[in-house]
OpenMM code with the backbone's topology and positions (N, CA, C; nanometers):
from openmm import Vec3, app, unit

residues = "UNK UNK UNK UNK UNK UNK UNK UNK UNK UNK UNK UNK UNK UNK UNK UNK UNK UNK UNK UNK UNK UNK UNK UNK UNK UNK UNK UNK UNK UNK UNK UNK UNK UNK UNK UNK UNK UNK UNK UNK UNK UNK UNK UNK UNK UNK UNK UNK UNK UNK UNK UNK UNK UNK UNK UNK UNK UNK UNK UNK UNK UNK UNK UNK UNK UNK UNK UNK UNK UNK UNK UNK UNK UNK UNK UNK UNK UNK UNK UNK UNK UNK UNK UNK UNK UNK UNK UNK UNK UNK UNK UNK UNK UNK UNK UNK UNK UNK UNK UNK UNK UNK UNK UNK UNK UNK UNK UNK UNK UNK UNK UNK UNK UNK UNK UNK UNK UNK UNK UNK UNK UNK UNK UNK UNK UNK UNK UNK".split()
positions = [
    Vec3(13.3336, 7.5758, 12.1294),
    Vec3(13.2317, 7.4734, 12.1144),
    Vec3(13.2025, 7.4558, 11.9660),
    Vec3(13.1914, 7.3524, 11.9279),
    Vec3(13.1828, 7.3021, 11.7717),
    Vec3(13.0510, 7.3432, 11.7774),
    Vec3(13.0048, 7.3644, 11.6024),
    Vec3(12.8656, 7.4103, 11.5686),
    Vec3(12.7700, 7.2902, 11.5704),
    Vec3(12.7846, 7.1801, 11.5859),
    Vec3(12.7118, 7.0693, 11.5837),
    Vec3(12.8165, 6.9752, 11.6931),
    Vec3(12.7166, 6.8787, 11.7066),
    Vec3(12.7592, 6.8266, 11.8146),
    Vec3(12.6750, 6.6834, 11.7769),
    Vec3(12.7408, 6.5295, 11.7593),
    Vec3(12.6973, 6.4090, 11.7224),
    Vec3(12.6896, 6.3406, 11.8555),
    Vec3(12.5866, 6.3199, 11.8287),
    Vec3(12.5294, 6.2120, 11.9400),
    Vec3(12.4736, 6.0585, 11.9206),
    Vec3(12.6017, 6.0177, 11.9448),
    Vec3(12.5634, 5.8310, 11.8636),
    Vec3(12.4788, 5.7461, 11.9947),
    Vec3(12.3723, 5.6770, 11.9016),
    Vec3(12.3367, 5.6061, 11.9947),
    Vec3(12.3092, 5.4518, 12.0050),
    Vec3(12.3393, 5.3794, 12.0925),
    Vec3(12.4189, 5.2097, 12.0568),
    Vec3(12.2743, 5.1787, 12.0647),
    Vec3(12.2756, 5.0372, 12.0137),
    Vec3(12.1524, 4.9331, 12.0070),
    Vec3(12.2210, 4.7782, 11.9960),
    Vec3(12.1879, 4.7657, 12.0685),
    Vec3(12.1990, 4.5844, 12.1190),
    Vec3(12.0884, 4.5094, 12.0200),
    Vec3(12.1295, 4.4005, 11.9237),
    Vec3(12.0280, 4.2990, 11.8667),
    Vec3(11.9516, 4.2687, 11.9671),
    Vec3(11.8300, 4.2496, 11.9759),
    Vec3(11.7645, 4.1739, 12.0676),
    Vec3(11.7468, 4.0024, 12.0610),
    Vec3(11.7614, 3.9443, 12.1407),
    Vec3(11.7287, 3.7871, 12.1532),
    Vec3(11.6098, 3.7415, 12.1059),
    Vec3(11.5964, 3.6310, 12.0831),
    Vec3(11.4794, 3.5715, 12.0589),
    Vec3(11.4467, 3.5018, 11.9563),
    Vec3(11.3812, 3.4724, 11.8871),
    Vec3(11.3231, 3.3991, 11.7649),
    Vec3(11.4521, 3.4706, 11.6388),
    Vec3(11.5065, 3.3898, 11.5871),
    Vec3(11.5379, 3.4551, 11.4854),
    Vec3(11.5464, 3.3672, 11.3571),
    Vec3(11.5423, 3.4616, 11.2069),
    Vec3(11.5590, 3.3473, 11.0910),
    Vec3(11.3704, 3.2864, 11.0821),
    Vec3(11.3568, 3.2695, 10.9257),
    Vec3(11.2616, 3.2181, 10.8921),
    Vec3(11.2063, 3.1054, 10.9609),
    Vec3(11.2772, 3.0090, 11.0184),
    Vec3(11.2246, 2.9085, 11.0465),
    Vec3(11.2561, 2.8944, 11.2360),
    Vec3(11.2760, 3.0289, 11.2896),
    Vec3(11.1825, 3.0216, 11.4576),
    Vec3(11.3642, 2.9913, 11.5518),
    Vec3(11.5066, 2.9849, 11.4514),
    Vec3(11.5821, 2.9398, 11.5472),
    Vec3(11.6254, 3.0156, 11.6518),
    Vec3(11.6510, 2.8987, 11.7619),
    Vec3(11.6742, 2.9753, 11.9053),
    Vec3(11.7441, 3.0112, 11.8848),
    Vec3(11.8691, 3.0158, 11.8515),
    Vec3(12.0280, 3.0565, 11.8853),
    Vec3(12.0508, 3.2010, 11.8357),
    Vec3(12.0430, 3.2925, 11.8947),
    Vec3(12.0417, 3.4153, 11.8706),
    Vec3(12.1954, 3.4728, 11.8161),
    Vec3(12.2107, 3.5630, 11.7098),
    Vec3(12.3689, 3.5785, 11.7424),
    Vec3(12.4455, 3.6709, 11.8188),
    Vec3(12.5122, 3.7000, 11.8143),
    Vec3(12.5800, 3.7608, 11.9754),
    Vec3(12.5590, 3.8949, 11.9695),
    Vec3(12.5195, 3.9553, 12.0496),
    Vec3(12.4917, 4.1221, 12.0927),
    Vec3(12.5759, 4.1830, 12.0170),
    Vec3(12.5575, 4.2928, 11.9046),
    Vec3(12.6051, 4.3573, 11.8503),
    Vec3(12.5972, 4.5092, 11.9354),
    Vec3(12.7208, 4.5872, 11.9330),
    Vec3(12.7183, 4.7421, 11.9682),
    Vec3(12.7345, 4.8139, 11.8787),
    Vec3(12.6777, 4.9263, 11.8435),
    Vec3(12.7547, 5.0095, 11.7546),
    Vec3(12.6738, 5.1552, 11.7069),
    Vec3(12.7288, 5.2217, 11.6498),
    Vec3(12.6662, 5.3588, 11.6544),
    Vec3(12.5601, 5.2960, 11.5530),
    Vec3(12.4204, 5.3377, 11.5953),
    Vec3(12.2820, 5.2646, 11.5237),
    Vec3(12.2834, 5.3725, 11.4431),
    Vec3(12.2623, 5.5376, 11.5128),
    Vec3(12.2606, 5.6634, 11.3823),
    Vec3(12.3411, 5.7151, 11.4831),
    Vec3(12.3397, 5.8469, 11.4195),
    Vec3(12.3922, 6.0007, 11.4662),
    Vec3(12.2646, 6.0792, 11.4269),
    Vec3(12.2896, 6.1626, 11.5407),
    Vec3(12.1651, 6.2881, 11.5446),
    Vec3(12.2950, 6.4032, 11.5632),
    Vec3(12.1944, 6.5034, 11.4241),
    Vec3(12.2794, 6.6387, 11.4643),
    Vec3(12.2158, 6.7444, 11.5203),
    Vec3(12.2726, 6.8116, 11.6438),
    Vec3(12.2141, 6.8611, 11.7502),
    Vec3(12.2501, 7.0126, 11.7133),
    Vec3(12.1797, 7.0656, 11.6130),
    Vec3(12.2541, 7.2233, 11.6135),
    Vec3(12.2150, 7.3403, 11.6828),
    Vec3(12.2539, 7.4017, 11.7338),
    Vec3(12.2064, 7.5651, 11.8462),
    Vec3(12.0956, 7.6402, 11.7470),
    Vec3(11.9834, 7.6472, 11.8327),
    Vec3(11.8971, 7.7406, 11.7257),
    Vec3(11.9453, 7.8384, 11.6642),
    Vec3(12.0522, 7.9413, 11.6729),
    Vec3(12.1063, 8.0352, 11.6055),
    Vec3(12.1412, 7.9632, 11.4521),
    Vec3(12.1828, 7.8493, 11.4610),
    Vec3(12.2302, 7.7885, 11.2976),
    Vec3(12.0965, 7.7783, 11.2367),
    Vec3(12.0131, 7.6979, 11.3064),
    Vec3(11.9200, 7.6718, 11.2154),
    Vec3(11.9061, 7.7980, 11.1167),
    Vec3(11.8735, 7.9353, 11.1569),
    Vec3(11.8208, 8.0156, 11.0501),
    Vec3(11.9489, 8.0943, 11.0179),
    Vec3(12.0580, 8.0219, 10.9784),
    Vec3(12.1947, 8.1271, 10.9156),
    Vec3(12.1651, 8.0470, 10.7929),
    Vec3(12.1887, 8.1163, 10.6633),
    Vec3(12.2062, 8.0795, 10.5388),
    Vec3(12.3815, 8.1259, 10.4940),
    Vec3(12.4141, 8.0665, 10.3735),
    Vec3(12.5414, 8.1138, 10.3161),
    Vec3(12.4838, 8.2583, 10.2400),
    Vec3(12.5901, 8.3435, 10.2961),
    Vec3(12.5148, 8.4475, 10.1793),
    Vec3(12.5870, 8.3985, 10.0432),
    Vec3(12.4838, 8.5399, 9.9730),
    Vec3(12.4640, 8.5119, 9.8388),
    Vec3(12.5940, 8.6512, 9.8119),
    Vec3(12.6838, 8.6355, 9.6900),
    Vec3(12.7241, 8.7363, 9.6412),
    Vec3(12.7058, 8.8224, 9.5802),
    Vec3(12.6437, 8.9410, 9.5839),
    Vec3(12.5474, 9.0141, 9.4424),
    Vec3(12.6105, 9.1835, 9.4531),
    Vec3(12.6764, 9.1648, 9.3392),
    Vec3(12.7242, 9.2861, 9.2837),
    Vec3(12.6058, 9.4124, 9.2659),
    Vec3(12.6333, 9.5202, 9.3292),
    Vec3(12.5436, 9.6054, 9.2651),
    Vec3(12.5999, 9.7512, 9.2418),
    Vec3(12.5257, 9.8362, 9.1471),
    Vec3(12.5970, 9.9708, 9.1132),
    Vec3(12.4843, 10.0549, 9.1879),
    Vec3(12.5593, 10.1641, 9.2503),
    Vec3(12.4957, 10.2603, 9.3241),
    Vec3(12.5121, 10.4306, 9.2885),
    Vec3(12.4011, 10.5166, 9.2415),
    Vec3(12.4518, 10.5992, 9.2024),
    Vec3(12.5213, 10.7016, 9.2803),
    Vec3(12.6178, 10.7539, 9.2541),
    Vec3(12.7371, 10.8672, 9.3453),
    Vec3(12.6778, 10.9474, 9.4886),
    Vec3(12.5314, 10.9581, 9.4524),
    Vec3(12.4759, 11.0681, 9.5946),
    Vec3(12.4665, 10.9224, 9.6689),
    Vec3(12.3723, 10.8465, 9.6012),
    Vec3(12.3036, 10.7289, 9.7179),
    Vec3(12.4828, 10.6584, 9.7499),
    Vec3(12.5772, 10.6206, 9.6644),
    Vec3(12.6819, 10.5525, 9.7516),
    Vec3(12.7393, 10.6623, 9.8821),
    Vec3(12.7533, 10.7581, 9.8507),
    Vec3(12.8221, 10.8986, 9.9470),
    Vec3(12.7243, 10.9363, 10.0601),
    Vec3(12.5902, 10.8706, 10.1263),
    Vec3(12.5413, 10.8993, 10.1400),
    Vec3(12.5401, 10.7495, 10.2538),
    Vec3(12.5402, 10.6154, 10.2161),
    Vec3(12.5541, 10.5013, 10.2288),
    Vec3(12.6886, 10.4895, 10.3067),
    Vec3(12.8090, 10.5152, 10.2492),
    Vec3(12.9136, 10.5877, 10.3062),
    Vec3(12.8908, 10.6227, 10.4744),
    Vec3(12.8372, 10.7474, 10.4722),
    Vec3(12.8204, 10.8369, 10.5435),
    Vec3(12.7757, 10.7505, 10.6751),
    Vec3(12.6487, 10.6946, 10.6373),
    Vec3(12.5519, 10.5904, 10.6997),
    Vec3(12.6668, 10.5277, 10.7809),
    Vec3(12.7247, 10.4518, 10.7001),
    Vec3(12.7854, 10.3684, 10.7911),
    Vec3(12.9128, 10.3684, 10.8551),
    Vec3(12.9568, 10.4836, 10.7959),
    Vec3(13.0626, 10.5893, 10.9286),
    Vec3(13.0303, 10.6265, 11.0668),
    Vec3(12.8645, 10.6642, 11.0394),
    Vec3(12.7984, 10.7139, 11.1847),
    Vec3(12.7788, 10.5892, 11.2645),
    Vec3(12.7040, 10.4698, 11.1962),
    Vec3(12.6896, 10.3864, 11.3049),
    Vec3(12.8218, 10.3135, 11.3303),
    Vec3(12.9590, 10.3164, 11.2625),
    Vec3(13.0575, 10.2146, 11.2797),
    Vec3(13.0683, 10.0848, 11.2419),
    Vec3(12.9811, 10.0629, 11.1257),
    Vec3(12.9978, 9.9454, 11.0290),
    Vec3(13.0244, 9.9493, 10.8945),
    Vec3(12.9915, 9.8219, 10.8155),
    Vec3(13.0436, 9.8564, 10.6880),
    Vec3(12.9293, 9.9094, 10.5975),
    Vec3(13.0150, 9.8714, 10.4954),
    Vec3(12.8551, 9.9931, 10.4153),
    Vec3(12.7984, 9.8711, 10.3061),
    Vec3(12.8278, 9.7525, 10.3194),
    Vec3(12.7883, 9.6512, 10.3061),
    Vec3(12.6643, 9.6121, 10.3687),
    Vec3(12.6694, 9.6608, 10.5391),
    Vec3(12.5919, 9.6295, 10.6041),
    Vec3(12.5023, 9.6844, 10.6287),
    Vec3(12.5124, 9.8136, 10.6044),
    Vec3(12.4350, 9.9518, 10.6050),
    Vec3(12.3246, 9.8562, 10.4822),
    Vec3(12.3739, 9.9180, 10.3340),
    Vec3(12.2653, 9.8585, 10.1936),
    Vec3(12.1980, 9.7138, 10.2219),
    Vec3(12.2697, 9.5910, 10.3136),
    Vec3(12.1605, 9.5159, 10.3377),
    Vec3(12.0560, 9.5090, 10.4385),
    Vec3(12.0708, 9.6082, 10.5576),
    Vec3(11.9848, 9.6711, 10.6498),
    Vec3(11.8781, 9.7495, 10.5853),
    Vec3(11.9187, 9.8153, 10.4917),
    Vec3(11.8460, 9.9449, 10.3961),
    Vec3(11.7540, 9.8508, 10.3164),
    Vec3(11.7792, 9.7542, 10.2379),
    Vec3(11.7222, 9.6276, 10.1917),
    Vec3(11.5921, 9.5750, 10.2380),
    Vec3(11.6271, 9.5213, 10.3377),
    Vec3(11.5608, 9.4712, 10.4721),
    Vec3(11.4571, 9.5595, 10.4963),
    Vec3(11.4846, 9.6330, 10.5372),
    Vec3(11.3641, 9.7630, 10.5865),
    Vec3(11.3026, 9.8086, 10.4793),
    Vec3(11.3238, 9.8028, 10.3542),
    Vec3(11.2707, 9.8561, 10.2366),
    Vec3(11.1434, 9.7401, 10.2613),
    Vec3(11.2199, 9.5885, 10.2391),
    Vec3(11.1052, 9.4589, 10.1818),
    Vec3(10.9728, 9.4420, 10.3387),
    Vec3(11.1029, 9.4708, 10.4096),
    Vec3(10.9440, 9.4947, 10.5208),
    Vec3(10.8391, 9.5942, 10.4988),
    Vec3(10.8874, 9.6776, 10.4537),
    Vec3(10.8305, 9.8289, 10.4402),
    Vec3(10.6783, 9.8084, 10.3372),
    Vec3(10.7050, 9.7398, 10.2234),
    Vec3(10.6397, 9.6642, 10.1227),
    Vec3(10.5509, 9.5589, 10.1333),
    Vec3(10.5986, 9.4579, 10.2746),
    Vec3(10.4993, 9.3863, 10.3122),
    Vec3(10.3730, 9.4325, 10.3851),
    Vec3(10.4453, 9.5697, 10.4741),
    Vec3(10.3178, 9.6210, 10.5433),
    Vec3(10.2396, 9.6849, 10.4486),
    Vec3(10.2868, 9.7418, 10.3618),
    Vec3(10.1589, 9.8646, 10.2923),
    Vec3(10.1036, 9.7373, 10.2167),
    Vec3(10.1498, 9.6050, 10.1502),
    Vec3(10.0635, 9.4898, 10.0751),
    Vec3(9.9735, 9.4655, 10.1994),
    Vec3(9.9709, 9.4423, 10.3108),
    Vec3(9.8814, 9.3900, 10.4107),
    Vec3(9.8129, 9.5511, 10.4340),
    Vec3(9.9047, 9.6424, 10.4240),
    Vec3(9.7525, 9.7108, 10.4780),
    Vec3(9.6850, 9.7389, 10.3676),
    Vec3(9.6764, 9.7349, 10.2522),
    Vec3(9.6229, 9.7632, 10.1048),
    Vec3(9.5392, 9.6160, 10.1284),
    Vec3(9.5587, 9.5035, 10.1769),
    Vec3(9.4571, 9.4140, 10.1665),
    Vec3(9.3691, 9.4429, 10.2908),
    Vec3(9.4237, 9.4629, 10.3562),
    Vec3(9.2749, 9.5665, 10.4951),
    Vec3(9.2224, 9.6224, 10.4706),
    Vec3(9.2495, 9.7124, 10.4208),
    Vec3(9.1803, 9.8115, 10.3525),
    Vec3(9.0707, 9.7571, 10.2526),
    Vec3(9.0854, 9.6623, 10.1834),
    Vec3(9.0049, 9.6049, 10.0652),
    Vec3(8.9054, 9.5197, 10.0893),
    Vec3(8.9625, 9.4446, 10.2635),
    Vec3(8.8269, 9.3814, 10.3572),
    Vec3(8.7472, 9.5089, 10.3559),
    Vec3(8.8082, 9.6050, 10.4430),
    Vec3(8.6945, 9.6753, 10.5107),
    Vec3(8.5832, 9.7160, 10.4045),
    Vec3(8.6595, 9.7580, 10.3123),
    Vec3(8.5609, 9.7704, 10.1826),
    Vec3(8.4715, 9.6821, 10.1412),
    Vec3(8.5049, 9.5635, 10.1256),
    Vec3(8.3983, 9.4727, 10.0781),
    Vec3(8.2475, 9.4482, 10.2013),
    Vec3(8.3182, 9.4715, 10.3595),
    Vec3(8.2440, 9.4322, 10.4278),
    Vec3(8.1483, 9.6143, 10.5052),
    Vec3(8.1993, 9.6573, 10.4596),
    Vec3(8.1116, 9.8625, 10.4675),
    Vec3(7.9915, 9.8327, 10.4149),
    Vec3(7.9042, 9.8360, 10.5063),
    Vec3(7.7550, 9.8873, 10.4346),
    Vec3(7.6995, 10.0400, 10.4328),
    Vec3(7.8164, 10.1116, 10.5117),
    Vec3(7.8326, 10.2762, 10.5299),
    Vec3(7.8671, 10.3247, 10.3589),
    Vec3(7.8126, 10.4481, 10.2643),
    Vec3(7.8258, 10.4760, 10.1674),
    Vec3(7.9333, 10.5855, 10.1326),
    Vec3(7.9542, 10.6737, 10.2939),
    Vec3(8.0219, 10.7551, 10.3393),
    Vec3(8.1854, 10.6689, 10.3482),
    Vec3(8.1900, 10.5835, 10.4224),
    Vec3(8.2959, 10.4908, 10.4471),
    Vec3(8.3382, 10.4451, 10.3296),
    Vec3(8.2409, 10.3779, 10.2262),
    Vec3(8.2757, 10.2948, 10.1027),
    Vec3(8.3681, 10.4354, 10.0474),
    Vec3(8.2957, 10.5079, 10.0236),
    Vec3(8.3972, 10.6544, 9.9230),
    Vec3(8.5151, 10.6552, 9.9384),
    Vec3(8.5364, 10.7179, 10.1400),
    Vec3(8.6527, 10.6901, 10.2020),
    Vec3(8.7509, 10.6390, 10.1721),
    Vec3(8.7188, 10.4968, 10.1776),
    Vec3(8.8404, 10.3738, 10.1408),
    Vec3(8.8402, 10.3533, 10.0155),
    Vec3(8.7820, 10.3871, 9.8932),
    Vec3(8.7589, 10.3587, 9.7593),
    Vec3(8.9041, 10.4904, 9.7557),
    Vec3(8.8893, 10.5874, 9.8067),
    Vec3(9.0070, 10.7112, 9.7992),
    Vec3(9.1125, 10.6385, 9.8433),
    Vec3(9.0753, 10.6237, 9.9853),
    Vec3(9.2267, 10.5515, 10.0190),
    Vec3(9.3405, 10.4340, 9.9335),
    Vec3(9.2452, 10.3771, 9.8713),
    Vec3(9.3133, 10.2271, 9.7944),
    Vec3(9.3256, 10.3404, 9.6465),
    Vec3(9.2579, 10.3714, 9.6232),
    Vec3(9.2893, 10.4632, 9.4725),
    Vec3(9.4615, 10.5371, 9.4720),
    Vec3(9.4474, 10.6181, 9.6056),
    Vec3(9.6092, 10.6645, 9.6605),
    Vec3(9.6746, 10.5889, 9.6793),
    Vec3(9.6542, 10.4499, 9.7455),
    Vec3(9.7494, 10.3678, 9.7682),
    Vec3(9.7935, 10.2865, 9.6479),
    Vec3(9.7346, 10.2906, 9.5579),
    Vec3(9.7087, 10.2242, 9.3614),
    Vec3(9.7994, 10.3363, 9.3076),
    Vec3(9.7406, 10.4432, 9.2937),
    Vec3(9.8004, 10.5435, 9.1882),
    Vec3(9.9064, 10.6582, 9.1953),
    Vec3(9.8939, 10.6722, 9.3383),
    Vec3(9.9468, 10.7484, 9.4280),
    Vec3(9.8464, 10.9095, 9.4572),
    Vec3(9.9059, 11.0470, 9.4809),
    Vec3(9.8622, 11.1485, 9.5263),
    Vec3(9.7976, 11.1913, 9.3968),
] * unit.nanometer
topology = app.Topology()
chain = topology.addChain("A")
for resn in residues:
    res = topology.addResidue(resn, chain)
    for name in ("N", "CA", "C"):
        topology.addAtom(name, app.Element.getBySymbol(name[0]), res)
């Protein structure tokens, strides 16, 4: 099955009044592809071309990456952009929970609590 699929659709002139000045004589029914619509499988919509990006890995983390993707039976291409992936997710959650954290704070009228989370965001800022 092709990745797209065109779907032409005809249109007939319609009759009637035509020309500035109201004449009857209509001209003869035209057929023909009016547009094309491209109909693609939701799976395309969200495929991009990848991008090519060289990178250097040091000897433990490549041997290690390696390893990775011996056990599951892929490449190790696929392994570092999985590893990627889970890193930038990894980063979005602690940014969202570092901004939860910074509600609850603003909205604590507890003095015990305020300390609490003033620690917590300090660790999550500076680290241990």
């Amino acid at each position: 099955m092709p990745a797209w699929v065109a779907v032409p659709w005809r249109r007939e002139v319609p009759s009637g009044d035509f020309g500035p000045q109201g004449e009857s004589e209509a001209p003869a029914p035209r057929f023909g592809a009016f547009w094309c619509r491209m109909v693609y499988p939701e799976a395309m919509s969200n495929l991009e071309k990848p991008i090519r990006q060289s990178i250097s890995l040091p000897p433990r983390v490549a041997r290690r990456v390696k390893a990775l993707a011996r056990t599951k039976k892929t490449s190790a291409n696929r392994v570092v952009v999985d590893l990627i992936e889970a890193g930038l997710e990894g980063q979005e959650q602690e940014k969202k929970r570092f901004f939860d954290l910074a509600d609850r704070l603003v909205r604590s009228s507890n003095p015990e609590e305020e300390k609490r989370l003033k620690e917590e965001l300090a660790r999550m800022t500076f680290g241990e």
